[in-house]
N, C-alpha and C positions, 0 to 999 in steps of 0.2 A: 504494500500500500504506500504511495507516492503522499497523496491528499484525501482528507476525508470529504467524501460529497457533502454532509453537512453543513459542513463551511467552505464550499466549494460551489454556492448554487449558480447554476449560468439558465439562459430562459431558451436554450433550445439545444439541439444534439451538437450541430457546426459550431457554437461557441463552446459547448465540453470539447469537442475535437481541438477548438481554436485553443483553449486553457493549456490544454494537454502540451499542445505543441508550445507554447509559451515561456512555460514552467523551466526554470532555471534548477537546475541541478545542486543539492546542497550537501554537503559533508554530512550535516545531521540529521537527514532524511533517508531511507534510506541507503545507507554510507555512500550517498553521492548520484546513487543512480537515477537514470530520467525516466523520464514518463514516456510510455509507449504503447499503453491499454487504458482505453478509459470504456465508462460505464454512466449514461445518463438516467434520469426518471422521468418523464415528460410530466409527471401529478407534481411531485416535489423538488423538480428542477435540480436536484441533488446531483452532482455531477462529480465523481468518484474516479480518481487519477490512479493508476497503476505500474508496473513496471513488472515487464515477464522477462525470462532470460531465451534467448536466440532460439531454441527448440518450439519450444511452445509459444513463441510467438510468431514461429514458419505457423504453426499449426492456424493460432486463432485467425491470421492473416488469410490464410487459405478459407475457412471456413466465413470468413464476412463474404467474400465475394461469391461462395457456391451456395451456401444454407439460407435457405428465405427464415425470414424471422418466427418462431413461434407463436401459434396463434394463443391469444390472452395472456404474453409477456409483454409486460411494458415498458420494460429496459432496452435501449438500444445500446451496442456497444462499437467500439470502432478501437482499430488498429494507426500506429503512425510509425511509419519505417523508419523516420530520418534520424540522423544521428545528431547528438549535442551532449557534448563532452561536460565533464562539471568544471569548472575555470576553478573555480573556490575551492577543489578539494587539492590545486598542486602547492605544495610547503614548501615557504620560503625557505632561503639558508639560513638569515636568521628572522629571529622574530621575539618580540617578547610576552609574557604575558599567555594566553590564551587565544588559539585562533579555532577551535571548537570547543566541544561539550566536554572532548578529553583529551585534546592535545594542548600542551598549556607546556611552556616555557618559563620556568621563574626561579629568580634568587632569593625564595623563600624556605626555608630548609626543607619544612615538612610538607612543602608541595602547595596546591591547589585542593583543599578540603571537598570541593563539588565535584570535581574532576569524576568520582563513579558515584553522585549523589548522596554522596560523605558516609556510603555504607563502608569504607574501611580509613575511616580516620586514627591517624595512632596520635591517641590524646598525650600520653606521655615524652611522644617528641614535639608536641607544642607545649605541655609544661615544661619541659626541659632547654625550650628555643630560647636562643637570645633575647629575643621581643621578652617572654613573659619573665624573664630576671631583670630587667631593665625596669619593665613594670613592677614588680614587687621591690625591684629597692628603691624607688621613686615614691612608692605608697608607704612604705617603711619611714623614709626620710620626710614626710609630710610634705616634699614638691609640688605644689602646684602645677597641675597640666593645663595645657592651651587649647585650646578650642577652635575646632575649625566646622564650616557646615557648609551643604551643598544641598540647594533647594532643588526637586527634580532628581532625583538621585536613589539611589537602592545601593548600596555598598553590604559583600559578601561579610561573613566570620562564621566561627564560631556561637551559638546561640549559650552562652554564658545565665542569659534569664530569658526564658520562652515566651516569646510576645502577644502572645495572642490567650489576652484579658488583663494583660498590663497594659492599663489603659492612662494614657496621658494625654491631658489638653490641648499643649501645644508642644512643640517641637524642641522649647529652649526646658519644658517641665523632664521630658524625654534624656535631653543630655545632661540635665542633673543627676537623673537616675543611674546614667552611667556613672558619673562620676565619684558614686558617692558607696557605689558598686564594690565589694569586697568579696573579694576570693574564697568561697566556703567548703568544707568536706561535705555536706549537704545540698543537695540538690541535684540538677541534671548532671549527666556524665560531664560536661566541660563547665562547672560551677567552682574547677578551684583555679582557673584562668578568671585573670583582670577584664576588664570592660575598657575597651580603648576603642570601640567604634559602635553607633547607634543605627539604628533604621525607626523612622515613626512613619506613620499613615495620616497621611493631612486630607482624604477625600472621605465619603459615606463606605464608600468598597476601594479596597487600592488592587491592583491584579497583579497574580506572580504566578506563574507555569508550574504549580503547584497543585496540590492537594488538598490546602488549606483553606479558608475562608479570612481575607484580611479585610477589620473595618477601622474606622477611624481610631485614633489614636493607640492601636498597636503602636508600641515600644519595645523595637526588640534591644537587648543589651548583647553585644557579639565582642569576639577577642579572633586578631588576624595578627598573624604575623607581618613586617614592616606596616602600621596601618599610614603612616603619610603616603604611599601608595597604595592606596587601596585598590582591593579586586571588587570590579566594579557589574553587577548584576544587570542595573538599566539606567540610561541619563537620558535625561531630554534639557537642551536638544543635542544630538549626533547618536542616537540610538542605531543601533546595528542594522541595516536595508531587510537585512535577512529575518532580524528578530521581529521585525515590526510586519513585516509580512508574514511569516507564519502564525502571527498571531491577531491580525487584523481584526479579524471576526470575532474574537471573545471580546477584545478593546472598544467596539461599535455596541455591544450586545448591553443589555442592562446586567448588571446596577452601574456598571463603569462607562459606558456613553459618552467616551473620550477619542481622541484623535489619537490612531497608532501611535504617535511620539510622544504621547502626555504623560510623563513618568508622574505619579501624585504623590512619591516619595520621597522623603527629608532624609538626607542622612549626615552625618558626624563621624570625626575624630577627636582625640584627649591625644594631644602629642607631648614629649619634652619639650622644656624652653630651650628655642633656638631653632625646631623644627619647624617647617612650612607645608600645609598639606598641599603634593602633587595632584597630575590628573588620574594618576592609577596606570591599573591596567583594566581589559578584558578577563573576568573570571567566568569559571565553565559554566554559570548560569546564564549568562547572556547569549549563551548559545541555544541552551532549551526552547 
């Protein structure tokens, strides 16, 4: 499956054929492959993108043009020979950061946490990282950290305090809560890592390629290694061509009723004095 017809609707079979042939090729789709099978509905305009491999698409190619259609099938489908290569799946030499869901580049010790949807995070080499001793002797010596924020923004970590019902008003209530955030042997698996980066929710529904339900004033408390770079989830504006198109349709749909670029996320850093927050990188959520 290339695209789901769902969110794929076109209002006749030649614009699913026209889609199909269209469809740029995406590393995280897929692993890259195009579309060469589609599948309309003429009732629910649902138009359903596919890709078969070279055999069985001799096969289905043969059969459009000799098998007349089933009577009382409503689906038409259709075949597209041409070739289109994926551009976005060839790797730079170099590159930094994140250039998909799991190829990620970074001088971060312990990696990229999303990099396999942080099902094998080793918690112990990010308490053990430079970042979080840097952090605890900073918290020890009562230093004051600096503050920095990015309106529009979704910045990755570790979830240090689970955000969804820690609810905060506005955004500057948010990064107090980081701040004030201490390391505990209680609580979630990464609760005895510091709080040096925040995410809050400034709309009624904020949207993440999730599984979750995020509403306003979610405040998550998160811990990343280097955070004056942070690994950066969604920005508007310069959000990812790719990520805002595959996600167009849920971004239009209610409760979120926004423009594919309209990030409705607040996010933060707590740096050392003397650091300045960069632009980041690209972290594997921004590829989802």
């Amino acid at each position: 499956l290339i695209e789901n017809g769902r969110d794929n609707e076109q209002p006749t079979a030649a614009d699913c054929c026209k889609s199909c042939r269209l469809f740029d090729p995406d590393p995280d789709v897929a692993n890259g492959r195009q579309c060469n099978v589609w599948v309309w509905h003429p009732e629910r305009r649902e138009c359903w993108l596919k890709h078969q491999r070279a055999p069985d698409l001799n096969v289905s190619a043969k059969r459009a043009t000799e098998v007349a259609p089933a009577a009382g099938t409503p689906w038409t489908s259709g075949v597209w020979l041409g070739v289109k290569p994926c551009t976005a799946c060839t790797i730079p030499r170099r590159f930094n950061g994140c250039i998909s869901k799991s190829l990620c580049n970074t001088s971060r010790s312990c990696g990229s946490p999303a990099v396999d949807g942080y099902a094998h995070v080793d918690v112990k080499c990010f308490e053990a990282s430079s970042t979080a001793r840097q952090y605890a002797s900073l918290l020890s010596d009562g230093t004051p950290l600096v503050a920095f924020h990015e309106l529009g923004a979704d910045f990755d970590g570790l979830g240090v305090h689970w955000g969804i019902g820690h609810t905060k008003q506005t955004w500057e209530e948010c990064e107090q809560s980081c701040r004030a955030h201490r390391p505990s042997a209680s609580g979630g698996a990464f609760s005895r890592l510091p709080c040096n980066t925040w995410t809050w929710c400034g709309a009624t529904r904020c949207f993440e390629p999730d599984a979750h339900s995020h509403a306003f004033g979610d405040c998550w408390l998160k811990f990343q290694e280097i955070p004056g770079q942070p690994e950066v989830n969604q920005r508007s504006p310069g959000m990812l061509a790719r990520w805002r198109k595959r996600h167009r349709h849920e971004m239009a749909r209610a409760p979120f009723l926004v423009s594919d670029d309209n990030v409705t996320w607040v996010s933060g850093v707590l740096l050392p004095p003397g650091e300045e927050l960069g632009t980041g990188t690209w972290g594997p959520r921004a590829y989802w």
